[in-house]
C-alpha positions in Angstrom: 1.2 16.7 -20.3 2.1 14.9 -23.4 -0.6 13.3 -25.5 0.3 10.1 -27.4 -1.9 8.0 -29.9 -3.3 4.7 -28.9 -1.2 3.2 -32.0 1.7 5.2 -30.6 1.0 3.2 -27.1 1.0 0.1 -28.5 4.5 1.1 -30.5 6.0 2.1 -27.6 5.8 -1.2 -25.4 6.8 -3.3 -28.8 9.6 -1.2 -29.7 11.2 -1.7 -25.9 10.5 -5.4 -26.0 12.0 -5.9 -28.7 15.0 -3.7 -28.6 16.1 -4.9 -25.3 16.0 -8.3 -27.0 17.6 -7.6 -30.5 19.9 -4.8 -29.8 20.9 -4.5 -26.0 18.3 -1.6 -25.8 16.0 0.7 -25.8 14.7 3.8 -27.4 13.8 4.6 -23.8 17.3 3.6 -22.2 18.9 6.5 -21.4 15.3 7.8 -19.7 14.5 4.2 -17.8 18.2 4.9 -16.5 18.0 8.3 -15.2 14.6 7.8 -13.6 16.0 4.0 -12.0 18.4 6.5 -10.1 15.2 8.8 -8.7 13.2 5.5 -8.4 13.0 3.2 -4.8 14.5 -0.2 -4.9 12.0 -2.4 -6.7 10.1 -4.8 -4.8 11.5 -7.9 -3.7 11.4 -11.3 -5.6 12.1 -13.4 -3.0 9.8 -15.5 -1.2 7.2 -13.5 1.0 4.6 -16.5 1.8 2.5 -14.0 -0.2 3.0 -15.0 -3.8 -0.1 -14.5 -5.8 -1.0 -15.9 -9.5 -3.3 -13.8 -11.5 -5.5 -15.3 -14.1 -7.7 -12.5 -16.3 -9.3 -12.8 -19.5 -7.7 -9.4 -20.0 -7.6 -7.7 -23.4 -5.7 -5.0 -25.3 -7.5 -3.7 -27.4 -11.2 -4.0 -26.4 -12.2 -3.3 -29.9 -12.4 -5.9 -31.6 -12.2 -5.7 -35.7 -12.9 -9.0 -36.4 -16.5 -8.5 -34.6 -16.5 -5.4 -35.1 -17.2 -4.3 -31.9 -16.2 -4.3 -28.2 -15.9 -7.2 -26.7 -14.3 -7.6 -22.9 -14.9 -6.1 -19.8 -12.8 -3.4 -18.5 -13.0 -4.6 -14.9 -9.9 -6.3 -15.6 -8.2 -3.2 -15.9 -8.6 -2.1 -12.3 -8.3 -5.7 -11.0 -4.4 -5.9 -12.8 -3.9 -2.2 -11.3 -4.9 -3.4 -7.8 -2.7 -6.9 -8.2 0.3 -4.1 -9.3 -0.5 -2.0 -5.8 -0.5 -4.5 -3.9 2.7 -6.0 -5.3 4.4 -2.7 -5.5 3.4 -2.1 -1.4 5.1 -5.4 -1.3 1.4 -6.8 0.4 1.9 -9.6 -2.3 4.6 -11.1 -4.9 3.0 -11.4 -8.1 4.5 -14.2 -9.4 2.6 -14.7 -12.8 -0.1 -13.3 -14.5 -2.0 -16.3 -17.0 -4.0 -14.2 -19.7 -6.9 -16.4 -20.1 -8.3 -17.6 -23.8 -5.4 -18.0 -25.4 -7.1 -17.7 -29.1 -8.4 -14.5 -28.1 -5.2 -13.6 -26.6 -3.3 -13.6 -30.2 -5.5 -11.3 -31.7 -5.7 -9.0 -28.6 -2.8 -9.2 -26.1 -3.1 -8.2 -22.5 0.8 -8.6 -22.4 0.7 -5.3 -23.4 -0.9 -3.8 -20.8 1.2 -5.8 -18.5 4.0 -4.8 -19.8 3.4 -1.3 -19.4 3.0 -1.7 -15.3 6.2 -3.3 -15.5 7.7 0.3 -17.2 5.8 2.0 -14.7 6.9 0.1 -11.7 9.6 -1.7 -12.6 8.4 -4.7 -10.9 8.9 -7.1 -13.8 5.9 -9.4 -13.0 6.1 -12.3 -16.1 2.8 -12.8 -18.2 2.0 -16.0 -20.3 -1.3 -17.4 -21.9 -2.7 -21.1 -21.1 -2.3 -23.6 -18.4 1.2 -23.8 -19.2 1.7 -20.1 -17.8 0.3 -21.3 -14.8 2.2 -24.3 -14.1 5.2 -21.9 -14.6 3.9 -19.7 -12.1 3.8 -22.3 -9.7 6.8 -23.9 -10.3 8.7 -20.6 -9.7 7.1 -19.8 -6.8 9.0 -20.2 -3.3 6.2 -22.0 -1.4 2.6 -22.4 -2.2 0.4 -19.5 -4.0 -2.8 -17.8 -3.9 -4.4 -18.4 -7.2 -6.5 -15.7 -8.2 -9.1 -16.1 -10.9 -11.2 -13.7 -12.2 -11.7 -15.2 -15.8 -12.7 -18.8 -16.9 -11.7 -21.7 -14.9 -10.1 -23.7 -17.9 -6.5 -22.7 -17.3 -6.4 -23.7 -14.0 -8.5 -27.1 -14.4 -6.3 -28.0 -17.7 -3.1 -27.3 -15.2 -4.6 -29.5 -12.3 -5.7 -32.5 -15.1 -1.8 -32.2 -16.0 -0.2 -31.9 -12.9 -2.5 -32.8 -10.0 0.2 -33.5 -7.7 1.9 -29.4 -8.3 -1.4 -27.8 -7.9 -2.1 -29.9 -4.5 1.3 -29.2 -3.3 1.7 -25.5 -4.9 -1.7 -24.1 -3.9 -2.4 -22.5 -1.2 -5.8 -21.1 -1.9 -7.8 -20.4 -5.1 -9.8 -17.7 -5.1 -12.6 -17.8 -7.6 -14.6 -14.9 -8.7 -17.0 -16.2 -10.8 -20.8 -17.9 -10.5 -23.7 -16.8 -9.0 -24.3 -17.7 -5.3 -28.1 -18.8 -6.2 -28.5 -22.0 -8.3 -31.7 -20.4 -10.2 -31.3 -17.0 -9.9 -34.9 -14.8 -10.5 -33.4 -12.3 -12.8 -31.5 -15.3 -14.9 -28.2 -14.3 -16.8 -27.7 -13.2 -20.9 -24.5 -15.5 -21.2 -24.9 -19.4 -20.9 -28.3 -20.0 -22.1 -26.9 -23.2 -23.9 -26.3 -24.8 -20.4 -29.0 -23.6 -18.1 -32.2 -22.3 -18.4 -31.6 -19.4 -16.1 -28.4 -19.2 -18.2 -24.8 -18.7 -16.1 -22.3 -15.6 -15.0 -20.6 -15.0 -18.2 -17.0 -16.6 -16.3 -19.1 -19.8 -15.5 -20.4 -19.9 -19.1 -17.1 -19.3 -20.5 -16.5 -23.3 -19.3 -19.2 -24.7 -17.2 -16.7 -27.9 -17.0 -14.0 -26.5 -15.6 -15.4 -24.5 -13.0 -17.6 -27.3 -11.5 -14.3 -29.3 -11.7 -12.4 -27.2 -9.8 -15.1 -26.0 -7.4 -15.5 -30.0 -6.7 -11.7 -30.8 -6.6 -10.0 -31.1 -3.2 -8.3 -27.7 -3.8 -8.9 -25.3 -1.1 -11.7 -22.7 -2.0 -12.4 -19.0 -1.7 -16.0 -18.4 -3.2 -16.7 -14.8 -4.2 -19.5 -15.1 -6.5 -20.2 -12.1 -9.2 -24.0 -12.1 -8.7 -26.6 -13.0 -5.4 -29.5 -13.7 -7.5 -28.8 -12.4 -11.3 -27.6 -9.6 -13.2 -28.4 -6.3 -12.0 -31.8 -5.0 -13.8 -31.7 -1.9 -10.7 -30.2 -0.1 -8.1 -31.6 -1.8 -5.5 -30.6 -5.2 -7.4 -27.2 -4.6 -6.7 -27.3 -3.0 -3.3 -29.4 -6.2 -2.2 -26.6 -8.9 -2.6 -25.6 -10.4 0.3 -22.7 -12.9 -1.4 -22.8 -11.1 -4.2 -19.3 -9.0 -5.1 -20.6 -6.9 -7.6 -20.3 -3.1 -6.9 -20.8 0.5 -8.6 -17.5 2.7 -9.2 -16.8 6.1 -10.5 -13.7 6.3 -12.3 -13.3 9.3 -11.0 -13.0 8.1 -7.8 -11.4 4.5 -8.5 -8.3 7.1 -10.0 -8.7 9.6 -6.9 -5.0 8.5 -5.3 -3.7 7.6 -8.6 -0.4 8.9 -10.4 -0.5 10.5 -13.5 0.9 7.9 -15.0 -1.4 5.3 -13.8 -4.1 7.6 -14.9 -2.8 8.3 -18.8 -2.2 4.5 -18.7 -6.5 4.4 -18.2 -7.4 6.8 -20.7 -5.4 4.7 -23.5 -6.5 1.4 -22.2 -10.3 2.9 -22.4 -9.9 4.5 -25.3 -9.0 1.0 -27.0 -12.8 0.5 -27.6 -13.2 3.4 -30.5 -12.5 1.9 -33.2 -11.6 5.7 -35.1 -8.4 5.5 -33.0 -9.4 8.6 -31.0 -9.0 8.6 -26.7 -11.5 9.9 -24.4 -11.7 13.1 -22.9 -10.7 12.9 -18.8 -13.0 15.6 -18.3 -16.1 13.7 -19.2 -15.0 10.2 -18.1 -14.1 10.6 -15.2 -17.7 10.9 -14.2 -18.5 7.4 -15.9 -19.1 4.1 -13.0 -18.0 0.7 -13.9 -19.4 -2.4 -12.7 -16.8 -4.1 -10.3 -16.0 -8.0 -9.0 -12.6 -7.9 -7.6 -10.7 -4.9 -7.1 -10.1 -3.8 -3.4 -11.1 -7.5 -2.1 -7.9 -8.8 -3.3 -6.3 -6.9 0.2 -8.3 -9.4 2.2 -5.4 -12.0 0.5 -2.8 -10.9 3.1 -4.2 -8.8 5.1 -7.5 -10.3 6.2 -7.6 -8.5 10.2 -8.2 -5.5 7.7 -12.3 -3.7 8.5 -14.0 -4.5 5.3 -17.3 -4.3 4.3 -17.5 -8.2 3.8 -16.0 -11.6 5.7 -15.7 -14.6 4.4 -17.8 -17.6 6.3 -17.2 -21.6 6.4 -20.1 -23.2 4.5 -21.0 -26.6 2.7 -21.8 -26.4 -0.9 -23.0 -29.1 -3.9 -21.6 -28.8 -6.9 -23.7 -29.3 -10.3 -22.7 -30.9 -13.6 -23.8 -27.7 -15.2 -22.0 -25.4 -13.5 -24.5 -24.4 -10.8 -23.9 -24.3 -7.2 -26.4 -25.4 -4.6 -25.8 -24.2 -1.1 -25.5 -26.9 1.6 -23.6 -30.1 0.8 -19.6 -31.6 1.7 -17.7 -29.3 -0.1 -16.3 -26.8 2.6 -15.6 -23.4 1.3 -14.7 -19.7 2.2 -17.7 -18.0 0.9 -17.8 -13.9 0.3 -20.6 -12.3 2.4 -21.0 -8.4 2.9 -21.0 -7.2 6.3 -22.0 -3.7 5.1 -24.7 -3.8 3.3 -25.7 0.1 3.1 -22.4 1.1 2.7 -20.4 -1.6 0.6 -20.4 0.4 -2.8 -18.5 3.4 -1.2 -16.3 1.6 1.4 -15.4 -0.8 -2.0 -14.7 2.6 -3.8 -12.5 3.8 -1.1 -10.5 0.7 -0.5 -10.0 0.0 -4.2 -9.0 4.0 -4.6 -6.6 3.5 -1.9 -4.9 0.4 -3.3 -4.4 1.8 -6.9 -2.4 4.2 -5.3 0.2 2.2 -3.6 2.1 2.6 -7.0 3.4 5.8 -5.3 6.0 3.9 -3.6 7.7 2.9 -6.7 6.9 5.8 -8.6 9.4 8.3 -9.2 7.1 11.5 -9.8 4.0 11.0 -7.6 1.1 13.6 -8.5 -0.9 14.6 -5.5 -4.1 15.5 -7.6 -4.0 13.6 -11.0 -7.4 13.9 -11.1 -7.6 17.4 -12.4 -4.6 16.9 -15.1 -5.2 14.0 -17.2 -6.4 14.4 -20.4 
């Protein structure tokens, strides 16, 4: 297996951007053309009554030299993989994906990684940063969308302000993955302390404003909050959420049906937090967890008859000023509940391993144990 630099990665997708768009091509032409001829017909664009818009405060890289330090999480990574499955199994159309903070976004593009699905796939799902991305999305979409947001609200609420009438009519569901599901939660959160006293899940904190806006609008709502009760101090924290989403996965696992190019794809995206340049070693990684929100729960979009470890269930909330939720009130909502308590962390393992590795049916050289041969 070839081993490239992480500056080398980030040549790579620049260099075929913008040679397509200067000179007609690619370093990478006569390749992309011989393996288009091995490869499946892409997925469709047309219409499916599936189309999905994907909002992430995803970031490439996650060091960041102006803090000098990381900043991000990586769960982002494996929710844009699972969107990419999913789209590539033709279970969804992803129509858009909004990279959230667009400031942050200039210094540290998730385009890129984007863009490197698309070479992967070949699916040539667009990305764009701000509300406007997302107003695109919609615009462009067939019939009404699932929005998806596992970031900050303020895209989405700065796109409903300017177009209320499109996000009513162009909406089918949002889906927000943010918030905790108790209004003082014991254990209390690090981010937000400026707005609450218990402080708020770090997508809440990121705009408090936004998310009660939008939780309180008349937009249908699919609640899957982060946290039941605060961040996870234990084990048994964790294991003890009943709304929460919040899991424990091996990458190890999470990469266990993967493609080896899906997998070398992880190491450099990883390996973006060492600031010497340098990439991880597969070997020792892959034994690593990472904490989880979305992942595998984004199958319940289109197929919801699926056996999960978790439903969904019709409840009443109140929304707060500060961003806090109360349970009980006249906003109707889908709210996330686990139905599998003891076993949700491995079921959620499985089901996200399993959707990660729907990009076989695009891919045009499959590996059957990537596992054991990445870096």
């Amino acid at each position: 297996m070839v081993k490239i630099s992480r500056r080398r990665f980030i040549e790579i997708g620049f260099i075929s951007t913008v040679g397509f768009s200067f000179f007609g091509c690619s370093p990478f032409y006569e390749f992309v053309q011989e393996e288009e001829q091995r490869m499946p017909e892409k997925p469709s664009v047309e219409g499916t009554g599936n189309d999905v818009i994907l909002s992430t405060d995803l970031y490439y890289p996650r060091y960041c030299t102006r803090r000098q330090a990381i900043s991000g999480d990586f769960d982002d990574f494996f929710d844009l993989l699972c969107m990419f499955g999913l789209h590539c199994k033709n279970e969804i159309t992803l129509r858009m994906v909004v990279l959230d903070r667009t400031e942050e976004q200039e210094h540290r593009p998730g385009k890129v990684l984007v863009e490197r699905l698309n070479q992967i796939t070949g699916a040539g799902v667009p990305s764009g940063v701000s509300h406007t991305a997302l107003l695109e999305g919609l615009y462009n979409s067939p019939g009404p969308a699932t929005v998806v947001m596992v970031g900050s609200l303020t895209d989405l609420w700065q796109a409903y302000l300017q177009d209320p009438e499109l996000c009513r009519s162009k909406i089918k569901e949002v889906w927000v993955f943010a918030g905790d599901a108790q209004e003082n939660p014991e254990r209390g959160h690090r981010d937000g302390r400026d707005y609450h006293p218990q402080g708020l899940e770090y997508n809440v904190a990121m705009d408090p404003y936004a998310f009660a806006g939008i939780m309180a609008s008349e937009l249908p709502i699919v609640w899957i909050p982060c946290y039941d009760g605060g961040l996870v101090g234990s084990h048994s924290d964790g294991k003890n959420m009943v709304h929460g989403s919040y899991h424990l996965s091996q990458y190890g696992e999470l990469l266990s049906e993967a493609s080896q190019q899906v997998g070398e794809l992880f190491v450099e995206a990883k390996s973006s937090e060492l600031s010497d340049g340098s990439l991880y070693d597969w070997n020792t990684l892959q034994k690593n967890k990472r904490s989880l929100f979305g992942v595998g729960i984004f199958r319940a979009i289109h197929r919801p008859q699926l056996d999960y470890p978790f439903h969904f269930i019709d409840t009443g909330i109140t929304v707060n000023d500060n961003g806090t939720i109360t349970m009980g009130g006249s906003k109707q909502v889908k709210l996330f509940e686990r139905s599998d308590m003891p076993g949700f962390y491995e079921r959620m393992t499985q089901l996200s391993a399993e959707t990660i590795g729907f990009f076989g049916a695009v891919q045009s050289n499959p590996i059957e144990s990537p596992v054991n041969r990445l870096p």
